[in-house]
LOVO-32661 format. One line per field, with one value per residue (C-alpha): residue in one letter; residue number from 1; x, y, z. Coordinates in pm, 1 decimal, decimal comma. Example, Ala and Ser with C-alpha at 12.3 -4.5 7.8 and 13.67 -1.06 7.14 Angstrom:
<sites>
type: (A  S)
seq: (1  2)
px: (1230,0  1367,0)
py: (-450,0  -106,0)
pz: (780,0  714,0)
</sites>
This chain:
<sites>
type: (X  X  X  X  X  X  X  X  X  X  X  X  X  X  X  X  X  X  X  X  X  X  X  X  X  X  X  X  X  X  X  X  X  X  X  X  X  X  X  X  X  X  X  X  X  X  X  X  X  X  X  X  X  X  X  X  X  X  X  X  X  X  X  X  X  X  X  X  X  X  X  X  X  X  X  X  X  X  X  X  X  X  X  X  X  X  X  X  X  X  X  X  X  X  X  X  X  X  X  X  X  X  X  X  X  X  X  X  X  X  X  X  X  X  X  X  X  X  X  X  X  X  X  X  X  X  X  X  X  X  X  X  X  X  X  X  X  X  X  X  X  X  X  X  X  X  X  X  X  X  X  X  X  X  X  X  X  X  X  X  X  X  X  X  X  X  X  X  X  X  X  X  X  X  X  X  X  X  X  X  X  X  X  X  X  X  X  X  X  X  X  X  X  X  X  X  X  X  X  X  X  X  X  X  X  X  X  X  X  X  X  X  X  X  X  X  X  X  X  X  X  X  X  X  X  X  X  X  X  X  X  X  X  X  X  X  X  X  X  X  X  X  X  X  X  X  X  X  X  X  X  X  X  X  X  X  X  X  X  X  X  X  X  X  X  X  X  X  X  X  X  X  X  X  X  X  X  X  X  X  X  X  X  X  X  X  X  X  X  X  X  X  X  X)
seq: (1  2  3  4  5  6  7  8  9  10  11  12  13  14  15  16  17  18  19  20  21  22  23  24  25  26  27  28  29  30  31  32  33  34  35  36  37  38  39  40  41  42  43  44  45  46  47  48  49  50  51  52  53  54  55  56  57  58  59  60  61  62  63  64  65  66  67  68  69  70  71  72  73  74  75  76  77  78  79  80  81  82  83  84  85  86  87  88  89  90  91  92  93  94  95  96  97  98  99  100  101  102  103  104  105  106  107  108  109  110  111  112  113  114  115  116  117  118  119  120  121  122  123  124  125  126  127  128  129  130  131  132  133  134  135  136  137  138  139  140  141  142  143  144  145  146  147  148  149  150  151  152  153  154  155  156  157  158  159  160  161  162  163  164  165  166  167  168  169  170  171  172  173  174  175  176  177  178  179  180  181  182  183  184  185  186  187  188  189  190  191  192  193  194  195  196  197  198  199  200  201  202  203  204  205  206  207  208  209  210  211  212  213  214  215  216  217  218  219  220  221  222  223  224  225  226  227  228  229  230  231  232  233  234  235  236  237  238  239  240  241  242  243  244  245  246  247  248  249  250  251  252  253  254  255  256  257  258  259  260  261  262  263  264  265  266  267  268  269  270  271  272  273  274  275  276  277  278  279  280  281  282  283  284  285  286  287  288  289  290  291  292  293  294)
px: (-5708,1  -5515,5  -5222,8  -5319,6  -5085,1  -5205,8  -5113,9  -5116,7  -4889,2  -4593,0  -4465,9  -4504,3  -4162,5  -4039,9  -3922,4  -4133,2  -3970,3  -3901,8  -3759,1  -3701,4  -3464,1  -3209,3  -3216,1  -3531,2  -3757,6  -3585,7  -3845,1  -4088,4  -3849,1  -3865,0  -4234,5  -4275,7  -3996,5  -4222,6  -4511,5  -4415,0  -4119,1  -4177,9  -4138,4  -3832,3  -3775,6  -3515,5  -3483,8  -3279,0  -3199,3  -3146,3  -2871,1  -2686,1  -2983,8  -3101,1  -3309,9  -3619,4  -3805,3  -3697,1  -3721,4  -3940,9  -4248,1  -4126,9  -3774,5  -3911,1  -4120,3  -3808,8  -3629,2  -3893,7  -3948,8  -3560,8  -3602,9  -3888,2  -3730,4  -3421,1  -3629,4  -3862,6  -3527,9  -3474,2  -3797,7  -3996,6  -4361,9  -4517,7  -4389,1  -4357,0  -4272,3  -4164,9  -4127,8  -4359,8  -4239,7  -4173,4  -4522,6  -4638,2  -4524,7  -4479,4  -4705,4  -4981,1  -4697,1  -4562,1  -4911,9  -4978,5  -4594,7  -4624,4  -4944,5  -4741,7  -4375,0  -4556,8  -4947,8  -4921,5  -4734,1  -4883,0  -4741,0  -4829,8  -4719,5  -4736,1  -5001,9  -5319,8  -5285,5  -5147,5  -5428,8  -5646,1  -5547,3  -5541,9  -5865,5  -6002,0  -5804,8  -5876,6  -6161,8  -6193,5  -6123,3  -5798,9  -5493,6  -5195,3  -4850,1  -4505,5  -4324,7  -4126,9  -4145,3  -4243,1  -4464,1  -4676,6  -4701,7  -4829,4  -5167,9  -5144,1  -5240,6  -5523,7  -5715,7  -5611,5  -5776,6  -6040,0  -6132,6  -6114,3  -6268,5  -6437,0  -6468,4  -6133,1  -5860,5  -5506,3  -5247,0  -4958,1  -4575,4  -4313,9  -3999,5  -3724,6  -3415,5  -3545,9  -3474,1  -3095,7  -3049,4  -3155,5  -2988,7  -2697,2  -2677,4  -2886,4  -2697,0  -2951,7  -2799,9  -3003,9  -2993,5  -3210,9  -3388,9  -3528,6  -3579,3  -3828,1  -3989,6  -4004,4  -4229,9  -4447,1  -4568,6  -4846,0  -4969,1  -4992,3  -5149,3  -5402,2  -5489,7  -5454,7  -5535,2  -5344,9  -5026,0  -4918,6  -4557,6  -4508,9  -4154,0  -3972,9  -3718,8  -3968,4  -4013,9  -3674,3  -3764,2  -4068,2  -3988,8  -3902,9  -4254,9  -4395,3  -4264,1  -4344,9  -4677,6  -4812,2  -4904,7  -5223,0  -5120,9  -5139,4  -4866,5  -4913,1  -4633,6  -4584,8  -4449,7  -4728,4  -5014,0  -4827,5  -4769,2  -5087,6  -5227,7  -4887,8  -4976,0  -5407,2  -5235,2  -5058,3  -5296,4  -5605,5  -5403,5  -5242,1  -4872,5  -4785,7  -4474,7  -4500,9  -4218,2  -4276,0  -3970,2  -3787,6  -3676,8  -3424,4  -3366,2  -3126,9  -2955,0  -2918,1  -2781,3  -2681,1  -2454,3  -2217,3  -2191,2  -2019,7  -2254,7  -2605,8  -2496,1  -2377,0  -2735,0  -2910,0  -2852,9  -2980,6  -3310,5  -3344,7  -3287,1  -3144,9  -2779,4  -2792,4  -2531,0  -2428,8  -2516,2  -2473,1  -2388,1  -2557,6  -2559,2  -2848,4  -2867,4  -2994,6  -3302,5  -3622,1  -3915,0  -4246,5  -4523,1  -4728,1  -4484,7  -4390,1  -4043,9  -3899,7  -3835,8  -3523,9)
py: (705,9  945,3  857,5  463,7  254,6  64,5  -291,0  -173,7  133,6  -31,4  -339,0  -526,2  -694,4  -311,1  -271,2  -114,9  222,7  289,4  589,6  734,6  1010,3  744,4  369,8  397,8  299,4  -49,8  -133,7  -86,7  -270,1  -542,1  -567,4  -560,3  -802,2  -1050,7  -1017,8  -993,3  -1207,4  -1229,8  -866,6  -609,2  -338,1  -31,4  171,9  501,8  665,3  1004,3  959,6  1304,8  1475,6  1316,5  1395,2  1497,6  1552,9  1903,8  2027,2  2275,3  2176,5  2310,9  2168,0  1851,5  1854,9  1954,6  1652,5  1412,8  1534,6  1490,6  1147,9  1059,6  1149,0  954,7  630,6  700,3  703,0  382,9  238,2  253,5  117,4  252,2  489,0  428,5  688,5  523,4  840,4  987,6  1351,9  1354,9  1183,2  1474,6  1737,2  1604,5  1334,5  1572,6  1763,9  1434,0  1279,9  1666,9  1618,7  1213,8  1299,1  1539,9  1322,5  931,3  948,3  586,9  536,0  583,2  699,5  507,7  635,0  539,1  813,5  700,2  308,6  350,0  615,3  287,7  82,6  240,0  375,8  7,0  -175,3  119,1  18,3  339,1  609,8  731,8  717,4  774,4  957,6  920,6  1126,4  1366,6  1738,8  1843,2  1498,8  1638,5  1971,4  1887,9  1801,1  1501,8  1216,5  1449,0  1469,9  1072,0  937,1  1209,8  1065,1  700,5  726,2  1092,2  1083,5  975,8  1139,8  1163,4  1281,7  1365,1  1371,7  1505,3  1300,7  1517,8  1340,7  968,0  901,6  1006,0  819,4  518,8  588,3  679,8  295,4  344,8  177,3  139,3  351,4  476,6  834,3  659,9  505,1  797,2  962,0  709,6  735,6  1100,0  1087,1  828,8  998,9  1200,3  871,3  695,4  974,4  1015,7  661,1  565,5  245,3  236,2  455,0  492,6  488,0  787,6  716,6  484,3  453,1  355,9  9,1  -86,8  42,9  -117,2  -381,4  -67,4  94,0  -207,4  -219,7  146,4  148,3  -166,5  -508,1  -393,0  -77,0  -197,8  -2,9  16,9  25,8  192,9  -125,8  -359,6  -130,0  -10,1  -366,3  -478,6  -172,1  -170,8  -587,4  -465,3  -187,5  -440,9  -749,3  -508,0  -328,9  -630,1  -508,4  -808,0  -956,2  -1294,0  -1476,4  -1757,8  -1738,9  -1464,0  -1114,5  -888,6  -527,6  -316,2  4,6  384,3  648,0  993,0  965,2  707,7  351,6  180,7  327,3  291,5  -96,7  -126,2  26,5  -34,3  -403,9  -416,3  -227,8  -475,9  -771,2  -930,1  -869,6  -525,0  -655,9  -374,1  -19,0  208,8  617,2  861,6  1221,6  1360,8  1694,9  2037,9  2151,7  2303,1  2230,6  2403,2  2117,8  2021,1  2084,3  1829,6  1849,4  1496,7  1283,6  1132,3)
pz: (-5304,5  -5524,8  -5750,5  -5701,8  -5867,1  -6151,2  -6325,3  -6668,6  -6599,3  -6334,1  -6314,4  -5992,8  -6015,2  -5915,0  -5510,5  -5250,4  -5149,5  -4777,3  -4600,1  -4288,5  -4137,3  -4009,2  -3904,8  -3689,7  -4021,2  -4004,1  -3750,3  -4008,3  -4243,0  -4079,6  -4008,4  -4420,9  -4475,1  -4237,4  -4395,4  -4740,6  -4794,2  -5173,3  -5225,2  -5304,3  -5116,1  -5126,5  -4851,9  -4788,4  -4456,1  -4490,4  -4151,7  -4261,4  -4185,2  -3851,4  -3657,6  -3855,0  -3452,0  -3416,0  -3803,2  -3936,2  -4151,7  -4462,1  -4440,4  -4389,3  -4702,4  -4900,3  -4738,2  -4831,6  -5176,0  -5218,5  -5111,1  -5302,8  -5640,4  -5585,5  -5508,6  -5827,2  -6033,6  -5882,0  -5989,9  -5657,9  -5739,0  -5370,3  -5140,8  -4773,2  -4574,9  -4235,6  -4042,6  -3838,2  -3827,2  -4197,2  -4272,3  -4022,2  -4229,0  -4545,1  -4648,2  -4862,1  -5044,0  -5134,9  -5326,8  -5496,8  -5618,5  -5687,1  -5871,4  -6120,1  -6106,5  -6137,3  -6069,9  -6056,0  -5741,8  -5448,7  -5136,1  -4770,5  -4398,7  -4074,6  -3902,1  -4023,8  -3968,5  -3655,0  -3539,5  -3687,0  -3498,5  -3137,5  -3241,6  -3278,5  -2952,3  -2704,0  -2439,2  -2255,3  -2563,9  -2312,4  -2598,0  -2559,3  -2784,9  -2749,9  -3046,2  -3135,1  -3098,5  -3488,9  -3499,4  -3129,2  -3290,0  -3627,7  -3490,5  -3711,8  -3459,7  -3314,3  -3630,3  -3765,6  -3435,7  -3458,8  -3765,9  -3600,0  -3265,5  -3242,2  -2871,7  -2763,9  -2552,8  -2682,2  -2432,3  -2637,0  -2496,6  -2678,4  -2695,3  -2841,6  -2707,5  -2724,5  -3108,0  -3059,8  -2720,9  -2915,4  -3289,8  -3044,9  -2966,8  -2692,3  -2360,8  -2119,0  -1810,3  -1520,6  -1704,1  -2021,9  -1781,9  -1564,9  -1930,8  -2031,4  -1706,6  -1752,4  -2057,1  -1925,7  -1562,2  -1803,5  -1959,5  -1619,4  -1451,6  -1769,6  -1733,5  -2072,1  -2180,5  -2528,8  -2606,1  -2980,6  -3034,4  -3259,8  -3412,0  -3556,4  -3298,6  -2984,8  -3066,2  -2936,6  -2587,0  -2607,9  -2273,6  -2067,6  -2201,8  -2104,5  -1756,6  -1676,4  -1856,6  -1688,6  -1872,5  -1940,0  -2182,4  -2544,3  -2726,6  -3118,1  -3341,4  -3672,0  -3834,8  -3755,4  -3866,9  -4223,8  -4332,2  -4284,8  -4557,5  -4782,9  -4860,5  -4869,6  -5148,2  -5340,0  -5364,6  -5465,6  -5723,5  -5915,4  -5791,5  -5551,1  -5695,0  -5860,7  -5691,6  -5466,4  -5283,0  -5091,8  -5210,5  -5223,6  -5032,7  -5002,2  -4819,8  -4927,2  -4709,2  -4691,0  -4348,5  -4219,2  -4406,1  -4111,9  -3806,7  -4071,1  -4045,6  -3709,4  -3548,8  -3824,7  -3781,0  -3413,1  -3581,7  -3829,2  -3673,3  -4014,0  -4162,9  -4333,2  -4633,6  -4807,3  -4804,3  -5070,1  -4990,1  -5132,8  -5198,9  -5203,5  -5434,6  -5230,2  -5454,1  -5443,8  -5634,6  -5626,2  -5532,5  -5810,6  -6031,8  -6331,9  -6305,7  -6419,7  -6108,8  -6289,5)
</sites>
C-alpha cells in the first residue's frame, strides 16, 4: 500500500487521526476506542460544513485535504477518514497529496472494508446500500464489492435526508419512521440478504433497520470493518502504541461546541470532555503538490 507508515520515520506514541463531516464518525470512534484502548486518537468534525451527502466531488476533496493538513500539524501517524461520501470522492486525492505532504502516513476509509465484509457474509450475492446521494453516485461501493464478490448484486438507495434527521437529534416520530421505511421497500423487494450501511450516521437507526429489514438481514457497519484493518495497519507496521493502559482522544470542530457534544455524546456513547473549535483556513492546493502540511 502506498505512503505506508514506517517505524523508523513516525513515532507510534503519535494519535490516530479521525474525521468525518459532523458527529456521525463517532460511531466509528467508538468502534476504534473498543478495540484499541491503548491508542490516541484526535478527531475533527468538520460540523460547519455538514452535510458532505449532497456536495460535489471536487468540493469534497478540497474539504478533506483541508482536514488532512490540520491533523498532520497535529502529529496524526494514520489517517482515517470516517466518512463515506468524503472517502467517495476524496480518498485517492488524499494518498497522491499524503504521498507529497508525509509519505509515511497512510490514509484508511471506510468503503473498501465494509465492501469486504458484505462481500464475505452475503449467502445469495443480493447486497444491499443505504447512503447518501454523492456516496450512491460515486460508483464507489459498485466497484469495492466488484472487486470482492464479482457476481454480486448491489441495490443502492440514496438517503439524502437521513444523516440530518439523525445529526438533527433524531426524535423518532412517525414522519422518521415512514422515512426509513421509504428507503428500505427497494431492499425488501430486491431480496437482499446483506445491506451495507453507507454513512456514518446509520448505525444509530440500526434497531429500526433491523425491524423493517427482517432478523435475517445482516447490516454491516463502517465502524466494525475499519477497526479491524486500522489495528492489522498498526501491529504490521511497528506503530501500535506501547502503553498498557488506556489512551487519550480528543475533539476538533469547525461548527457548534455545545451541539458537537450534546449529539456527539449519544454517537459516542462515552463523555465527549472537551472540544476544541477550529477554523479551518479556505485554500486550494493542486494534488501532488509539496506544499508543507504545517
Amino acid at each position: 500500500m502506498a505512503g505506508m507508515p514506517d517505524a523508523s520515520t513516525i513515532s507510534p506514541r503519535r494519535p490516530v487521526g479521525v474525521f468525518d463531516s459532523g458527529v456521525g464518525g463517532l460511531t466509528v470512534l467508538h468502534e476504534l476506542l473498543v478495540h484499541l484502548p491503548h491508542e490516541d486518537f484526535l478527531y475533527l468534525g468538520d460540523t460547519a460544513r455538514f452535510p458532505y451527502g449532497q456536495r460535489e466531488p471536487g468540493e469534497l476533496q478540497r474539504f478533506s485535504l483541508q482536514i488532512a493538513r490540520e491533523l498532520l500539524a497535529r502529529d496524526a501517524k494514520l489517517m482515517v477518514v470516517a466518512c463515506n461520501a468524503a472517502t467517495s470522492a476524496a480518498l485517492g486525492a488524499l494518498r497522491e497529496q499524503l504521498a507529497a505532504w508525509a509519505p509515511e502516513v497512510d490514509v484508511l476509509a471506510v468503503v473498501e472494508p465494509e465492501s469486504r465484509l458484505a462481500a464475505a457474509h452475503t449467502p445469495t450475492g443480493r447486497v444491499g446500500l443505504l447512503a447518501t446521494p454523492a456516496t450512491v453516485a460515486s460508483g464507489a461501493y459498485d466497484r469495492a464489492l466488484g472487486a470482492h464478490a464479482p457476481k454480486a448484486t448491489l441495490t443502492k438507495v440514496a438517503c439524502p435526508d437521513l444523516a440530518p434527521i439523525i445529526q438533527g437529534g433524531f426524535p423518532f416520530d412517525q414522519r422518521v419512521v415512514e422515512t426509513v421505511r421509504g428507503y428500505c421497500r427497494p431492499l425488501v423487494a430486491a431480496r437482499v440478504d446483506t445491506v451495507i450501511l453507507g454513512c456514518t450516521h446509520y448505525p444509530l437507526v440500526a434497531p429500526m433497520l433491523r425491524r423493517m429489514l427482517g432478523p435475517r438481514v445482516r447490516l454491516v457497519t463502517s465502524g466494525r470493518a475499519l477497526a479491524g484493518e486500522v489495528e492489522r495497519v498498526l501491529v504490521e507496521h511497528s506503530l501500535a502504541h506501547p502503553r498498557g493502559g488506556e489512551g487519550d482522544y480528543r475533539f476538533l470542530c469547525t461548527g457548534d461546541v455545545e451541539a458537537f457534544v450534546e449529539v456527539g455524546t449519544r454517537f459516542l456513547q462515552m463523555p465527549l470532555g472537551e472540544v476544541e473549535h477550529i477554523d479551518l483556513p479556505d485554500w486550494d492546493v493542486t494534488v501532488g503538490s509539496r506544499e508543507a502540511a504545517a
